[in-house]
N, C-alpha and C positions, 0 to 999 in steps of 0.2 A: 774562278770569277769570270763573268761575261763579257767578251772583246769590249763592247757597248759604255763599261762602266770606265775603263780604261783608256778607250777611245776620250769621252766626254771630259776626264781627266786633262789627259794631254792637252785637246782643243783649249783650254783652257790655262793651263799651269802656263804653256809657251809664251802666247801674247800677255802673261801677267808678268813676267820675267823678261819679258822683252821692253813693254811700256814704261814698267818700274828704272829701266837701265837707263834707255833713250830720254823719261822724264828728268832724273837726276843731272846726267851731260845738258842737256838743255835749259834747265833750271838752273846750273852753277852757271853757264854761258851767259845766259838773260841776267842772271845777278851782276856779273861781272860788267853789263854792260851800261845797269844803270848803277855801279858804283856811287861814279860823282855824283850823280841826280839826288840819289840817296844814301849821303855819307852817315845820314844816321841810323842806316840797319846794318852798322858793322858790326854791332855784337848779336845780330839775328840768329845767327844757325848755332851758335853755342845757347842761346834761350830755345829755339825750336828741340832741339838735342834732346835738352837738359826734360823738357815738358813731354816729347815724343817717349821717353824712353819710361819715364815713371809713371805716366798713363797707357805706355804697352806692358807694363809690371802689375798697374790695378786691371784691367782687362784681363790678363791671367790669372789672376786669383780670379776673375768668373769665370770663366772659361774652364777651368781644370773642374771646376763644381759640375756643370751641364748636363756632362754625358752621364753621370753617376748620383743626379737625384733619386730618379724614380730606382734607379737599381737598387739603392741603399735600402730605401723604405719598402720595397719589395725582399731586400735581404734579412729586414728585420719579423718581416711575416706579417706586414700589415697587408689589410684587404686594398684594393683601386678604390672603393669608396673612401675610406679614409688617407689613401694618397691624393685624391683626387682635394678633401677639403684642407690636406696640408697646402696644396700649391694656389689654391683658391686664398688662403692666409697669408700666402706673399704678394698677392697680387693686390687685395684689398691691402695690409699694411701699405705699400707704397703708395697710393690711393688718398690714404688717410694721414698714416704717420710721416710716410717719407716727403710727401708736400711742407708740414710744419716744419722738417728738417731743413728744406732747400730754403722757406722763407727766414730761419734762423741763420742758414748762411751769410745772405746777404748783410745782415743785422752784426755777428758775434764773427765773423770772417772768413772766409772762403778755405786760406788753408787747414784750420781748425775742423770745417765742414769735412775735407781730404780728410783727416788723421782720426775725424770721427765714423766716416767710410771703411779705415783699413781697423780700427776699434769695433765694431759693429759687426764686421762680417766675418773679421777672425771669431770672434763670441759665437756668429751661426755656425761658423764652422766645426767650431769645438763640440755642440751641443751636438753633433753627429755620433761622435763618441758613443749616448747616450740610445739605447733601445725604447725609453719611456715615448709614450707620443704627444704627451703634453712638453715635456724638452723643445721636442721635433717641433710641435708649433711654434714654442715659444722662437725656435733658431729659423723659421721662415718667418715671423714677422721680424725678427732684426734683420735677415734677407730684404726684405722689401724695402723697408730704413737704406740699406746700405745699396740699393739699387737705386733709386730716387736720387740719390748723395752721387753716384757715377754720374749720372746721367747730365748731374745739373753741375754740381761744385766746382770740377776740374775745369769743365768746359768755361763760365765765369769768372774763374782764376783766372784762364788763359788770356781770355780776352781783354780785361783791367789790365796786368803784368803786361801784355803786348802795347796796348795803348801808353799806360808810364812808360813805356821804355822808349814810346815815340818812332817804334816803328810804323813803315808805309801800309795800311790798311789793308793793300791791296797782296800783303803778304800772308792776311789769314787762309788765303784757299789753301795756303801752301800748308801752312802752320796743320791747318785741320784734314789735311788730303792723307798727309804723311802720318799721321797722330790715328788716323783710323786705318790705312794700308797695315800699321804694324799690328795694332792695338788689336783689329778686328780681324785682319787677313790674318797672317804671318802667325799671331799668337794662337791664332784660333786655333791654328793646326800643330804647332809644337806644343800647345796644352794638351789637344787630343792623346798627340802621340806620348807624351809625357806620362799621360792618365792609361795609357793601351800597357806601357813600359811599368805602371808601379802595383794595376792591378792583376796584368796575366804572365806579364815573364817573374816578377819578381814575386806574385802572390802575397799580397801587402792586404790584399782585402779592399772592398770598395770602400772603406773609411782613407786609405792613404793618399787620393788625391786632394782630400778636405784638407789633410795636415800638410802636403806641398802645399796647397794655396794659402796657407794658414803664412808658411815661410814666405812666399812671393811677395804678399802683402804687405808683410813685417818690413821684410827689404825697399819696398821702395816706400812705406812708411819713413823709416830711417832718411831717405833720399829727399824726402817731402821737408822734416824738420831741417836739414841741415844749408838745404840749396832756394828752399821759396821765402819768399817775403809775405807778408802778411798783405791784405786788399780787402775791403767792404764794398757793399754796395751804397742804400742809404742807410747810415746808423744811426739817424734822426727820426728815421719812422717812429719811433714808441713804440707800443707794443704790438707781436705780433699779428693780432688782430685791424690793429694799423697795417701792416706792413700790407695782409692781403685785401683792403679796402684800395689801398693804392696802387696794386697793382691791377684789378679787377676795373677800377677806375681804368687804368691804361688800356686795358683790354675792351673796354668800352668805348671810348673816342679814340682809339687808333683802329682802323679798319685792318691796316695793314697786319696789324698785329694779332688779331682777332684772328683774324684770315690764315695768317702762319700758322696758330696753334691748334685751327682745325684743320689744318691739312697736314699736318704732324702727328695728331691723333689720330688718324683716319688711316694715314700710310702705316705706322706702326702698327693700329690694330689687323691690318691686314698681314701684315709679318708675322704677326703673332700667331692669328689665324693658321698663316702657313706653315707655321712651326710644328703645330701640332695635327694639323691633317695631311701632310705630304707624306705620312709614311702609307696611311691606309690610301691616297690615291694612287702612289705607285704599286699598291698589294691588295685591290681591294679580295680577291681571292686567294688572301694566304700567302703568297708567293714570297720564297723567302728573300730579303736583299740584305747586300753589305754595309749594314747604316753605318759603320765607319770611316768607308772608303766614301760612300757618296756623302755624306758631312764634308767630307776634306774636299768633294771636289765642289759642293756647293759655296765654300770658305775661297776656294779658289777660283771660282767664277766673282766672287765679290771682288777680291785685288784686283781682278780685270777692272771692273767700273770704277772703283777707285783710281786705281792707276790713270786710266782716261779722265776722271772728273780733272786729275789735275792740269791736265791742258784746256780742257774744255773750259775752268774756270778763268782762265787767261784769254780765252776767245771768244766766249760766248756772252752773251746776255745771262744773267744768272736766274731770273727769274721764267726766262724763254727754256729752260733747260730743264729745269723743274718742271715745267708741263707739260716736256717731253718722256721726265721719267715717270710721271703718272701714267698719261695716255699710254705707254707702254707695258707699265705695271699692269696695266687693267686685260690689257690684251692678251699678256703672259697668265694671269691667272683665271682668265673663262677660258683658258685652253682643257683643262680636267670636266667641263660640266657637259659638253656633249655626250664624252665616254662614260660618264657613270650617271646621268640622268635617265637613262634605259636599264641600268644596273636594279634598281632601289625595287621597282617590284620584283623583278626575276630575285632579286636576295630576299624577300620578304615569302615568297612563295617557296620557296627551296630552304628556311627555316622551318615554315610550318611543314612541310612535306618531313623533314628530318626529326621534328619533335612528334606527328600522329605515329612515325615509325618507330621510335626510339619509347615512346610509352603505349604501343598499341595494346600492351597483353593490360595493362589496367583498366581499360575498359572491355577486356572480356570478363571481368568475374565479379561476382557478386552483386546487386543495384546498390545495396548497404554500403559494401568495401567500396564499391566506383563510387557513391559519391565521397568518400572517407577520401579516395585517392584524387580527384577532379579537383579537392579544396587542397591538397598538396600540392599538386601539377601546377595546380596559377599560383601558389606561394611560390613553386621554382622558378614559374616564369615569372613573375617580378623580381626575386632578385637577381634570375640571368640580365634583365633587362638594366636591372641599376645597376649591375658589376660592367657590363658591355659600357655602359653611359659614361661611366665615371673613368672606365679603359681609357677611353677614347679620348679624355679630356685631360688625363695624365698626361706631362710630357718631361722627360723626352717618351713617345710611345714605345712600349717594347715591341718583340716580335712577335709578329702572329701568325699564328700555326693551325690550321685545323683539321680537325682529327680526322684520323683516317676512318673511310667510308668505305675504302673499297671492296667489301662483302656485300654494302646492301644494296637495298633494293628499291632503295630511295629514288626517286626521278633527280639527276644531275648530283649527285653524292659523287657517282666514281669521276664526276668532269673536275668538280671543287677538288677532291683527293690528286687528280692531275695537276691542278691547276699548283692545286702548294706545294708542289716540288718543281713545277715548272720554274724558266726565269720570267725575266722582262718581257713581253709580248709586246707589239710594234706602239699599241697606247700609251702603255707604259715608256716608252722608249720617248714616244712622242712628248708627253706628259716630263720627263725628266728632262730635256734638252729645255720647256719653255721653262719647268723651276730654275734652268739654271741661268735662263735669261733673265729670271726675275730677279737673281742673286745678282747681276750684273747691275742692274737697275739700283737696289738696295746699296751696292757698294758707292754708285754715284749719287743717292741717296744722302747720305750720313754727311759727306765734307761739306756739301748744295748747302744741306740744313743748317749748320751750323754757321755754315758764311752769312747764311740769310739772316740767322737769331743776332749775328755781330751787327749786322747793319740794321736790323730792324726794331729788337729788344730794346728798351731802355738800361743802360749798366746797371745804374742803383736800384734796378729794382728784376735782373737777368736770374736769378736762384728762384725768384719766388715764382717768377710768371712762366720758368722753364718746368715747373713742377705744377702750377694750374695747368699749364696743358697735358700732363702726365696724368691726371685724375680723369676726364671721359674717356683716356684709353684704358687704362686699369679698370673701370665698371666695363665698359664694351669685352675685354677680354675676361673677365669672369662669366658675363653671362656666357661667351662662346664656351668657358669649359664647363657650364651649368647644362647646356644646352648643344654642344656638338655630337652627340649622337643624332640629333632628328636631323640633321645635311643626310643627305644623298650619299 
């Protein structure tokens, strides 16, 4: 492995381990000091506890999935175009289905929403089991269901249950700082390693991280029935088509609110984005990397900016902070367009150069046979073209390799043959250091957001409107994996 990736590591792991230490001493300090002020958040940190621990329990049951979608459905011997319209069916399900779920939340109650979450997606996870691909869809639209339900139900719960209990408001940053350092940081990377441990030391097969999370799930299932109270939002709406007229209505005369949910949509779909093209901009020639090790350290550049939100939300304006992590987000991610907007012809010229080489002898023989052959050639090339499209749009993306050239006589064959046993080159180098400040961004991102939706959301009506803003990033990110080959 390359100093490079290890280096970026470190830089990172230390000041998350350092902030996270220095936040906690400082936090129990500052509690202690407004004690009297607020004698009524003496039961806070056994509620934060109780909600941090069983929302880093449902975050692991996703987490352990992740690394091992596409591998699964590549293990079963399906093509990238029908991987490509499996993960296209979780994305519209949550779109579609998982919106109706969030707005049933609020209505039939929050913890039920939970117990319908760890119901739902142990179901997708079971269907793993299953070689069929109609299973398979069926287990990504309950996927989408039960990602919709993460997204919205706990966070809603938390917020109603923090309010009854008549805690100080000003203790959500903390509530949701902590709730995504573990959830999102921490677990991220013990699911990884968890998923590395069940399918290569123990050879369990890439089905065995499905049935951990299947067990995760169950467990803090269990934690859910035994320790939460029950909470609604409005249960007077009527029907759920009431339910989204009133919230559509709020989203209509509240500017503020309006405002939140596109700039919620907009940063997500760009994560999302980034989810699935950061492999090909660190590789665009093949080159192989350790998507293992760089996951863990992009997971670990996120508990950095977590780690900091949680000061920052104690000092800052909260809304001034927010437009700091855009303006940054933007800047971190037009870091990859100068290095590969010179790329896109030289790769499209050094394809055709590879394909007159690779079929030159059919068009020496026959005019009959060459045209018999010319109407096979552009059949191969459309479906290289639809298997490369649908690659590309699969995520997590696998590796990419390309074949060795070093014989021919191709113009830049033996450079690309170079190139993919080469490492990291200085772009590349460059290109990962700004991913991982976008990771840093993303980590202060999530606790920002969630403070914001507490102050700005309506309660009675926080499930439904949390999941209308979920529906233009779900369309936005289908088209990006409809439509991610034609990027640069």
């Amino acid at each position: 492995m390359e100093l490079i990736y290890i280096v970026a590591f470190v830089l990172f792991a230390v000041p998350a381990a350092v902030l996270e230490y220095t936040e906690n001493a400082c936090f129990g300090l500052w509690e202690r000091k407004t004690a009297a002020a607020h004698a009524q958040n003496g039961g806070y940190l056994q509620f934060r506890n109780n909600y941090v621990l069983i929302f880093s329990l449902m975050m692991a049951g996703d987490w352990l999935q992740g690394p091992y979608v596409y591998h699964l459905y590549e293990h079963y011997g399906f093509s990238v175009r029908d991987i490509g319209r499996l993960f296209i069916m979780g994305f519209g399900s949550s779109a579609v289905f998982g919106t109706v779920a969030g707005a049933m939340a609020d209505r039939r109650g929050r913890k039920r929403a939970a117990l319908l979450y760890v119901a739902t997606y142990s179901a997708s996870c079971l269907t793993k089991h299953s070689a069929s691909y109609w299973v398979l869809m069926v287990g990504r639209l309950l996927g989408g269901i039960a990602t919709s339900l993460l997204f919205s139900a706990f966070e809603a719960w938390a917020v109603a249950a923090h309010n009854s209990n008549g805690f100080s408001e000003s203790l959500l940053g903390d509530l949701f700082t902590k709730a995504v350092f573990l959830g999102n940081g921490v677990m991220a990377i013990a699911s990884g390693l968890l998923g590395n441990f069940l399918v290569e030391d123990m050879r369990l097969g890439p089905v065995a991280p499905f049935d951990a999370a299947i067990a995760v799930l169950l467990l803090g299932g269990l934690a859910i029935q035994v320790t939460w109270e029950e909470n609604y939002g409005d249960k007077g709406g009527g029907q759920v088509l009431g339910q989204f007229q009133k919230a559509l209505q709020t989203i209509r005369q509240d500017p503020r609110v309006s405002l939140l949910g596109a700039s919620q949509a907009l940063f997500e779909a760009s994560m999302y984005t980034f989810v699935f093209l950061w492999t090909p901009a660190l590789s665009p020639r093949g080159q192989k990397l350790p998507h293992g090790f760089i996951f863990a350290t992009f997971m670990t550049a996120s508990m950095v900016g977590t780690a900091a939100a949680g000061r920052l939300l104690r000092s800052c304006r909260l809304e001034r902070l927010m437009q700091a992590v855009f303006w940054c987000s933007a800047v971190s991610l037009a870091v990859p367009v100068p290095f590969h907007m010179h790329m896109a012809p030289a790769a499209a010229m050094d394809a055709m150069l590879m394909y007159e080489h690779e079929h030159a002898g059919a068009f020496n023989s026959s005019s009959s046979s060459s045209s018999s052959s010319s109407r096979d050639l552009l059949s191969i090339d459309s479906s290289s073209s639809s298997s490369r499209h649908h690659a590309a749009a699969a995520a997590p993306l696998p590796d990419i390799e390309l074949p060795s050239m070093a014989d021919s006589a191709v113009p830049g064959a033996a450079t690309a043959a170079a190139a993919a046993g080469a490492g990291l080159d200085t772009a590349g180098t460059v290109q990962l250091l700004a991913f991982c400040g976008f990771e840093v961004l993303i980590g202060m991102f999530w606790p920002s957001m969630m403070t914001l939706r507490a102050k700005y959301v309506p309660e009675e009506q926080r499930s439904t409107i949390i999941n209308l803003f979920r529906v233009p990033l779900n369309l936005f990110v289908c088209i990006i994996l409809w439509k991610v080959s034609d990027f640069p």
